[in-house]
TORKOL-4160 file (C-alpha; in steps of 0.2 Angstrom, whole numbers, padded with zeros to 4 digits, m for minus):
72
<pt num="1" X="0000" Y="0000" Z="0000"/>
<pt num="2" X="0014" Y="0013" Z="0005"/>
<pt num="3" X="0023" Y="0008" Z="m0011"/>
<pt num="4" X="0008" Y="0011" Z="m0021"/>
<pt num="5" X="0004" Y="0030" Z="m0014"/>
<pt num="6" X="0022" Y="0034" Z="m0014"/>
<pt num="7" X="0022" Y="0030" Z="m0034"/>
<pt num="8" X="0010" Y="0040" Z="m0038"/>
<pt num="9" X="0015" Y="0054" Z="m0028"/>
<pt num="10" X="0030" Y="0053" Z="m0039"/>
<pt num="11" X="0020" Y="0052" Z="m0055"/>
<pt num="12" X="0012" Y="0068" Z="m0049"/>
<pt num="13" X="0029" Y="0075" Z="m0045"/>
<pt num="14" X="0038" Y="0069" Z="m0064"/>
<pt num="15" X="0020" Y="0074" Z="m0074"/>
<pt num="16" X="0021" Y="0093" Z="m0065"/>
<pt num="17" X="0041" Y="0095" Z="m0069"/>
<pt num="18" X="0036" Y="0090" Z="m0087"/>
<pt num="19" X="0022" Y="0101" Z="m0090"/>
<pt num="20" X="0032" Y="0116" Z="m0080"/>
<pt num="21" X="0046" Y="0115" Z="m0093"/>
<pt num="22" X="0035" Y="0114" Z="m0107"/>
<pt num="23" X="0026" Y="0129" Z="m0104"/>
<pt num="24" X="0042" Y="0139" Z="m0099"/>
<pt num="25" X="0053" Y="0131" Z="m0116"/>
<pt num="26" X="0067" Y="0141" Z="m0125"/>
<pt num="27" X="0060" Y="0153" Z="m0140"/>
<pt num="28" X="0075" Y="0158" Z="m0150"/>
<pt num="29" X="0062" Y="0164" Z="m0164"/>
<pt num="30" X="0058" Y="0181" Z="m0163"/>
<pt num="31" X="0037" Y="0179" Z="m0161"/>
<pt num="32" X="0043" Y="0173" Z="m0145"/>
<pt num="33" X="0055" Y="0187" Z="m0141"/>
<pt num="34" X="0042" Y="0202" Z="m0146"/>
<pt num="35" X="0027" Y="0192" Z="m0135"/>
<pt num="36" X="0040" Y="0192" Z="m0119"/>
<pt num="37" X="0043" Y="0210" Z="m0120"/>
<pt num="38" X="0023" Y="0213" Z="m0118"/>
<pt num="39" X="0018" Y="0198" Z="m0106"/>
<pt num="40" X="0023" Y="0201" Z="m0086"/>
<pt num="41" X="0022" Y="0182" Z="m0082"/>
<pt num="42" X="0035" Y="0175" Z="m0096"/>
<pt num="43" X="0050" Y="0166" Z="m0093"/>
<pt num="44" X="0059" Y="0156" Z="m0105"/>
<pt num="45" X="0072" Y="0144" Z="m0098"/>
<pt num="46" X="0089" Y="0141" Z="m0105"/>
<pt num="47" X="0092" Y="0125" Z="m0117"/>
<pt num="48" X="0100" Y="0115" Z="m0103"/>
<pt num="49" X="0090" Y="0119" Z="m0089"/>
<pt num="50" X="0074" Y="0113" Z="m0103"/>
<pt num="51" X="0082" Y="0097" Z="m0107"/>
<pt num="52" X="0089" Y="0094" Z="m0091"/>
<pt num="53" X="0069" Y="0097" Z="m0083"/>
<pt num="54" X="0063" Y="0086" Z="m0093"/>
<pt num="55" X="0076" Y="0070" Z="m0089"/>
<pt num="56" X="0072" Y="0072" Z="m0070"/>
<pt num="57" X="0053" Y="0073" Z="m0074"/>
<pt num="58" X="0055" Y="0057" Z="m0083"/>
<pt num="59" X="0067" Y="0051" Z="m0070"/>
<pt num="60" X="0053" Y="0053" Z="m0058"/>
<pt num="61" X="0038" Y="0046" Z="m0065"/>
<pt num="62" X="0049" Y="0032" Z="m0072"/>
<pt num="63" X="0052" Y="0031" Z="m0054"/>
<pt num="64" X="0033" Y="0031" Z="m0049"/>
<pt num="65" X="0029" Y="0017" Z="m0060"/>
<pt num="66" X="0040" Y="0007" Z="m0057"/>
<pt num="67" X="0034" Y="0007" Z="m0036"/>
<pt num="68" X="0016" Y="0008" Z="m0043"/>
<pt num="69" X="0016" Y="m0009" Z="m0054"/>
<pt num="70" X="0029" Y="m0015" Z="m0042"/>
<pt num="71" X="0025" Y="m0031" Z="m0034"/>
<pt num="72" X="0022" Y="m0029" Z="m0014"/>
């Protein structure tokens, strides 16, 4: 049971890493660029700090599964 609640709290964890990073991705185009300049709330991370999200959100929900359909 504790395995089962800890998996998919680490899904929950790894799905939010994953979504955050998508909606904060690099722009390098310059749509992007002219939209930041009028929007208070943007952010754009940097190419490693993207990729480098998304691996660990993986990591996570790899993680999740794994204690989830693990056997008990």
């Amino acid at each position: 049971m504790k395995k089962s609640v800890r998996g998919i709290i680490l899904i929950a964890i790894g799905i939010f890493i994953i979504v955050w990073s998508l909606n904060h991705k690099p722009g390098n185009d310059l749509q992007s660029a002219i939209n930041s300049m009028f929007d208070e709330n943007s952010y754009s991370m940097s190419e490693p700090w993207y990729y480098t999200s998304l691996v660990v959100g993986a990591l996570f929900s790899i993680a999740g599964l794994r204690d989830f359909l693990g056997k008990k």
